[in-house]
N, C-alpha and C positions, 0 to 999 in steps of 0.2 A: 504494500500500500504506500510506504513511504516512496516507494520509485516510481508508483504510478502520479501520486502526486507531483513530488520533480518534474516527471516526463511531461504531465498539462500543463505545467507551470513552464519548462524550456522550449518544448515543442511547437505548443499551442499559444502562448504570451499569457496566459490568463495568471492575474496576478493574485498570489497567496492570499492577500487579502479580502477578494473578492471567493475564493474558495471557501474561506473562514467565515464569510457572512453567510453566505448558501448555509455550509452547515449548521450557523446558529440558527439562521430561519428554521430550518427545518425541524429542526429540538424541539423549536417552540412552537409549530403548529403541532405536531407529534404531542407537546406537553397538551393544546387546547382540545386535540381530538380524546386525548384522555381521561376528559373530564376536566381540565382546570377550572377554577371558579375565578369569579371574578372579585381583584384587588386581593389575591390570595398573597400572604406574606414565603417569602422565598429562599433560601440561601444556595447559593452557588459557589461549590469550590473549587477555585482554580488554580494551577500549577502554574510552573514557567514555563512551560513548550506551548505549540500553537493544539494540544487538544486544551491547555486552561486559557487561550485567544476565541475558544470554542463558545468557551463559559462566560467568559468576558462580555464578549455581542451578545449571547443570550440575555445576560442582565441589562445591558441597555436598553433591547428590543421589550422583554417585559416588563421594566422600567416605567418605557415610552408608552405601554400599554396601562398605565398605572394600577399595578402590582406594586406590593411592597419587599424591594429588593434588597438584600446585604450579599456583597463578597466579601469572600473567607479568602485570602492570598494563602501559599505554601509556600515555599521553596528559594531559595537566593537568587533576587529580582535581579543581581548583576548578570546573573547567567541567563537572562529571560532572554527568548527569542525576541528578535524586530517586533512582529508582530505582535505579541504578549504584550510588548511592551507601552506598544501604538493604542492598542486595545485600551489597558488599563486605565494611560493618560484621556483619552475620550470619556470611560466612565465616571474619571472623577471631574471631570469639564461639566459632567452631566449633574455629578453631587451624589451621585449613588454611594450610600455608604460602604468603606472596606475597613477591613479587619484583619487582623494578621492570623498565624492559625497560633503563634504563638498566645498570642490576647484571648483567642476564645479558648482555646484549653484549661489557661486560668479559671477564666470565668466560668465554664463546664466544671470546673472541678468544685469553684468555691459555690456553684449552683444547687452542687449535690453532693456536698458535704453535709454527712448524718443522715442521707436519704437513701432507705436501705431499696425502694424502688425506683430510685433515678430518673423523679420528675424534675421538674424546672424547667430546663431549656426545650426539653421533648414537646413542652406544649407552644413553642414557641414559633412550628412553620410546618405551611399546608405541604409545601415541595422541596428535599434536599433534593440538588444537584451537585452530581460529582462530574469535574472535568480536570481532574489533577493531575492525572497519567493518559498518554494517549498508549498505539498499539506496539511503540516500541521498548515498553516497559519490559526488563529481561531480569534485573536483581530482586535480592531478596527487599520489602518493603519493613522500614525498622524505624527506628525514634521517633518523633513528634509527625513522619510522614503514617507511620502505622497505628499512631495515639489518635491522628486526625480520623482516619478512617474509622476505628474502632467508634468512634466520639458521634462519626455522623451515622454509624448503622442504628448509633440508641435514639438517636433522633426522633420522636413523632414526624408525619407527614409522609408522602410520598414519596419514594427513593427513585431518581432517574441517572442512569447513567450517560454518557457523550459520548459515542463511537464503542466503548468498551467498560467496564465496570473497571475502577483501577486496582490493582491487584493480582485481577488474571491474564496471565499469559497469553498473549494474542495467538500462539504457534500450536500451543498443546492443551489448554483449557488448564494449566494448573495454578492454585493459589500458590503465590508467595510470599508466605507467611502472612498478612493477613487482604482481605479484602474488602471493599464495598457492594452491599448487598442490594443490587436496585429491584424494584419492581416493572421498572420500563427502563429497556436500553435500546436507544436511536443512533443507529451504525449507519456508516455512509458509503455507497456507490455499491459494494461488495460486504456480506458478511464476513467475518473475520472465524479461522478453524478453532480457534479457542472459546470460542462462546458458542460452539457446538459441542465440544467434547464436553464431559465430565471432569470434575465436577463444576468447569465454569461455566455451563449452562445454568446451573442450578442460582448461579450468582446475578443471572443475566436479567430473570423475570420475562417479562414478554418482550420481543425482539423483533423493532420494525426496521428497514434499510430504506435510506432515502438515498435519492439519487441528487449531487452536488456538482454537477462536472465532469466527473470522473465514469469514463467507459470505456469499452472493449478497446477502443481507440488509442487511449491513454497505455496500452502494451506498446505501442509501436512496434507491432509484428516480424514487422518485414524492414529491420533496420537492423542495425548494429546493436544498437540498446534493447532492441525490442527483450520480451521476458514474459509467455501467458503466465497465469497462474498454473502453479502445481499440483493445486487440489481442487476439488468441484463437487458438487450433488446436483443430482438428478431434480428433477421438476416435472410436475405432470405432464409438461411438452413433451416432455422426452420418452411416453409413451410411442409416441411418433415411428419410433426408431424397433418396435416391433418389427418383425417382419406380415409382411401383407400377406394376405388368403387369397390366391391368385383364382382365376372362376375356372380354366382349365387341368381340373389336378385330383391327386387319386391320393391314398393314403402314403404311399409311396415318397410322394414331392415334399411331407413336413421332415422327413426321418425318422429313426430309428434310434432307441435310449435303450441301450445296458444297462440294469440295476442288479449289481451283484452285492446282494445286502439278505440281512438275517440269518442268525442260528438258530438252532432246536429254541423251539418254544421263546422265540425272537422275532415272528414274521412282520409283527408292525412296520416294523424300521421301513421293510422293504416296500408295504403297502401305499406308506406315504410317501417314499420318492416314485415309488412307480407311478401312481396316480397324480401326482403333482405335475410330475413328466405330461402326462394327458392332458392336464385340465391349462397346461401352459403352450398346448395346439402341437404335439408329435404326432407323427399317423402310427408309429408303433412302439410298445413298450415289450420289453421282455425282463423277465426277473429269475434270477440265475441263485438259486438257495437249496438249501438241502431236503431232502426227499422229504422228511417230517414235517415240512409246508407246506406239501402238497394242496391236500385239501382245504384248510384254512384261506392260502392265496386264491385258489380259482372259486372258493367261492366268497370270497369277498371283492375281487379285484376279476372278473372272469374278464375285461378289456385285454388283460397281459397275457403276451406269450410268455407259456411258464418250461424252462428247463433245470430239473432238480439235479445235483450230484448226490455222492457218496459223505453224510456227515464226516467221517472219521476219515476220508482222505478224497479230497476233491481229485477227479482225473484230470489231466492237465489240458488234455486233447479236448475234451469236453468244453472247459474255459475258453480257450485260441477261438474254438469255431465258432463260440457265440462273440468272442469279441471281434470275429471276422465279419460276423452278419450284423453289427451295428455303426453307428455315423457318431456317435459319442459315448463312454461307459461312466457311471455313476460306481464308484467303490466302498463299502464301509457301513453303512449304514447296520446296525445291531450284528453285526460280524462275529462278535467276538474277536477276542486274541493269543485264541490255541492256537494248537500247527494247522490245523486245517485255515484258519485266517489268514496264518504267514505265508502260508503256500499261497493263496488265493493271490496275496496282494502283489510277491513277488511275481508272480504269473502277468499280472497285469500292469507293473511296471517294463518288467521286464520286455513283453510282445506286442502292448499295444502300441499301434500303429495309428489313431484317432483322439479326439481330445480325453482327456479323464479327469475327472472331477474324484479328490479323495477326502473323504469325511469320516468324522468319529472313529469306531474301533480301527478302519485303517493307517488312521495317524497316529494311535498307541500304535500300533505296530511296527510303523516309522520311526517311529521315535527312541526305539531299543538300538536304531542302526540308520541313522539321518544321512550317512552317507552313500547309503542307498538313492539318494536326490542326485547326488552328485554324477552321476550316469549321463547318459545322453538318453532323453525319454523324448516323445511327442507333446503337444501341448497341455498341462498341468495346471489343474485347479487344485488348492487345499484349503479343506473351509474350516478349520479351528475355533472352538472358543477357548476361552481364557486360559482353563486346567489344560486345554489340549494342548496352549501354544508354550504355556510353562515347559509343558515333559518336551517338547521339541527343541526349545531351546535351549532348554537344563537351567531354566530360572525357576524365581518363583511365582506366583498368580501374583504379587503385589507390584512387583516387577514391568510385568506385561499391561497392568493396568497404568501405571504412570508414565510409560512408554508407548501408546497404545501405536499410533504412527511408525514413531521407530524401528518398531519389533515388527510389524508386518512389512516394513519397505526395506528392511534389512534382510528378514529372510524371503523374501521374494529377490532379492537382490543374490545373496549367495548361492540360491537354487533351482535361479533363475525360470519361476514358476507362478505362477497368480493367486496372490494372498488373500485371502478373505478372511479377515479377523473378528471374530463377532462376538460384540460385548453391545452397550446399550446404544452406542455408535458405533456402526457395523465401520472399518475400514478396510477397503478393495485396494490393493497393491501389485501394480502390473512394473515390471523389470523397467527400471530406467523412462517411465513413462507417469503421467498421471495419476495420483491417487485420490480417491474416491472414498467420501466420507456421505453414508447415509442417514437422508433425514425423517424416512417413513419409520412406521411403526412405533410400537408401545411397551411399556413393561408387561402388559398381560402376555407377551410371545415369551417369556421367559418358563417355557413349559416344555414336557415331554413331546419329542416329536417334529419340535418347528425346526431344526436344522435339517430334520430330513426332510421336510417340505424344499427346504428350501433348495437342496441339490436337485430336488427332481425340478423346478422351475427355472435352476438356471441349463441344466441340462435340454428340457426341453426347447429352450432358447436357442442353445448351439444348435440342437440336431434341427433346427428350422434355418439354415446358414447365417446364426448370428456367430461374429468370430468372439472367442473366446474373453479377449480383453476390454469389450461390451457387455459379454450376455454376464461374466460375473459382478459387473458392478448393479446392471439393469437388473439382473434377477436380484441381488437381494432389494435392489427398490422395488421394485412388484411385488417381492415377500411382506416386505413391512407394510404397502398400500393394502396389501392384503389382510394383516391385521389390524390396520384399522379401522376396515371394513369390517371385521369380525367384534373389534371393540366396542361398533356402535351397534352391534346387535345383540351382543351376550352381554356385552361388561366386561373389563379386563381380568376381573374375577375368575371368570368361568370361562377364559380362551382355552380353548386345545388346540391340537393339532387338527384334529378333526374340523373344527370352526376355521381353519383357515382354507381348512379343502375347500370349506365351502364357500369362500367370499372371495377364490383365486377367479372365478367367471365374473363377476363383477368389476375384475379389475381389467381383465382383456375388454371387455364389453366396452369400456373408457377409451380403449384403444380404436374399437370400431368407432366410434362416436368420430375421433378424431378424424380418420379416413374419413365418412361421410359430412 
């Protein structure tokens, strides 16, 4: 963001300071559509970089709207940006009262000295705003910068942050050490990946993006400087990018999905990628599990061609031919990881020749011998959650959650394979390419089942000729549209797997809409 800034500013001539007004404008409509009241008493705290230049105009602007305004300064004003500083000398031309943060923490303190619930100043304003840190904030936040924050969380009134709540990390959503908690945060041109992750979304409150200037333009693409972004999510446009239902075509023309998933008294796994596979538009599924499925698969799932082995030693010949007769193979799902698993997966690392998607027990099975990635294989899906990506990388679950980015662009990077890391924000990690951070779905998918939903939907993706490093970011955004299709009809309470089976038509259906 900072260089997309520069680049309007050098490229285009548009001067900083007119950027800085756009964004306070926008704060403060964003502050009116929220409810503001009128002549509401305000505090605004600003820093010395141009996101507290942010804060500055915003106090003028509702000032001018006669609002009762105080700015709270932070920071050593020698170090203040130009602009900060231009800003400041205006509002006090105007007589808006300032404050240092030093002066108010006194006065916080002596307000609520012997007040064992910490009224006084609380009652004091309809709106904190925070504009102290913009999104280049990287260190830990400590002394009278971290007293201030603490000071304005206890605040009564509205909490609104400027671009980003100060605190979290624009790159990776983490607090450090301590934060500001808004209830509305008014970001500009672009959301920012940290007020998506965990836990800084949780700090963000509701989160609107105004446009200030700054667009696809501002990359300069096709220049020396140029630089897209490196992370992105999907949008219900981008249903779009389905593949279309052509009017001349037979079951033949969507392909052919491998689901080699389930052990003894195991068969679900397989049922819901199989069928996800279908309800995401393949003309064929087949599901490759051991004889004691028999019955249970064909008659729950009679759509799938069903080929059983040998529980206690899969034949090898039997695996090759079914992975010869399919356009994509799903691996893993309730597998287990006896020898019969190990054989299986090595089998299917080893000979396939088509994409493969590997999930759950076959990524413990990975993970006793990860150097088994390191092979020369065809194109590679692994959908891990948290405990799965732990044992692969020989961390811990705390680990992989404060790295959530890192650890899947990392080992997509070493094994040169397409990461799908799934936690409350799904991260899609494609080698040296774009990473893909999802914003659908809900906590109620946090149930039995929904990862295997979700290999059979990005599977059935591929086997419809989506290339690989689409269909797994796009499938798990169809996965989560899907549950929250399921959310609004069960409750996040009561999602299953099953409830997502049933609201994956509703979600393709959006895709026809789109076409017509």
């Amino acid at each position: 963001m900072k260089q997309y800034d520069m680049n309007t500013m050098d490229a285009f001539g548009i001067p900083s300071l007119v950027l800085i007004e756009r964004a306070a404008l926008a704060a403060v409509e964003e502050l009116e559509r929220d409810g503001l009241k009128e002549k509401s008493r305000i505090l605004i705290a600003c820093g010395t970089g141009n996101n507290g230049a942010d804060g500055l105009v915003m106090a003028r602007l509702l000032y001018l709207k006669d609002h009762t305004v105080q700015i709270l300064t932070v920071g050593n004003r020698t170090k203040a940006t130009p602009e900060n500083k231009k800003e400041l000398e205006i509002a006090k031309n105007y007589g808006i009262p300032v404050i240092t943060a030093e002066g108010f923490l006194q006065r916080f303190d002596r307000d609520n000295t012997d007040a064992e619930d910490r009224t006084g100043l609380q009652e004091e304003y309809d709106v904190v705003a925070d504009a102290v840190f913009g999104v280049g904030l990287s260190r830990r936040i400590e002394g009278v910068y971290a007293q201030l924050l603490e000071c304005l969380n206890e605040l009564s009134g509205k909490k609104t942050a400027v671009d980003i709540p100060s605190g979290i990390d624009a790159d990776d959503g983490s607090v450090l050490g301590t934060a500001f908690r808004a209830d509305l945060t008014v970001t500009f041109s672009y959301e920012k990946v940290g007020m998506r992750l965990f836990p800084g979304q949780s700090y963000c409150g509701k989160i609107v993006c105004r446009s200030v200037g700054i667009d696809d333009r501002s990359f300069l693409a096709d220049s020396e400087r140029g630089h897209e972004p490196a992370m992105a999510a999907f949008t219900s446009e981008d249903l779009a990018m389905i593949p279309e239902r052509r009017p001349h075509t037979n079951k033949g023309s969507y392909g052919k999905v491998l689901v080699i998933a389930g052990s003894v008294n195991m068969a679900g796994a397989a049922i819901f990628s199989a069928r996800a596979a279908y309800l995401s538009g393949c003309g064929l599924v087949r599901v490759l599990t051991p004889e004691e499925n028999r019955t249970i698969i064909q008659s729950t799932l009679p759509e799938a061609v069903l080929t059983t082995y040998n529980s206690k030693k899969p034949e090898t010949e039997v695996v090759i031919a079914a992975m010869q007769w399919a356009d994509v193979i799903v691996c893993g799902p309730g597998l287990g990881t006896g020898d019969a698993a190990r054989r299986l997966v090595q089998a299917v690392l080893k000979n396939a020749a088509i994409p493969v998607i590997m999930d759950a027990d076959a990524l413990n099975v990975i993970a006793e011998e990860t150097d088994i990635l390191r092979k020369p294989h065809t194109d590679l899906i692994v959908t891990p959650h948290l405990g799965e990506m732990a044992r692969l990388q020989g961390v811990t679950v705390s680990y992989i959650q404060d790295h959530l980015v890192e650890s899947a662009e990392e080992f997509a990077r070493t094994y040169n394979l397409i990461c799908v890391l799934k936690d409350a924000r799904t991260i899609t990690a494609i080698p040296y390419e774009r990473t893909y951070v999802n914003l659908s779905g809900n906590n109620g998918m946090a149930t039995g089942g929904s990862g295997d939903v979700l290999t059979g939907v990005i599977a059935g993706l591929i086997a419809q000729g989506t290339k690989p490093e689409l269909a797994a970011p796009l499938g798990v955004y169809v996965h989560g549209l899907a549950g929250d299709e399921a959310a609004e009809k069960y409750g996040r309470y009561s999602l299953t797997a099953g409830s997502l089976l049933d609201a994956l038509p509703k979600v393709f259906k959006k895709k026809e809409g789109i076409e017509s």
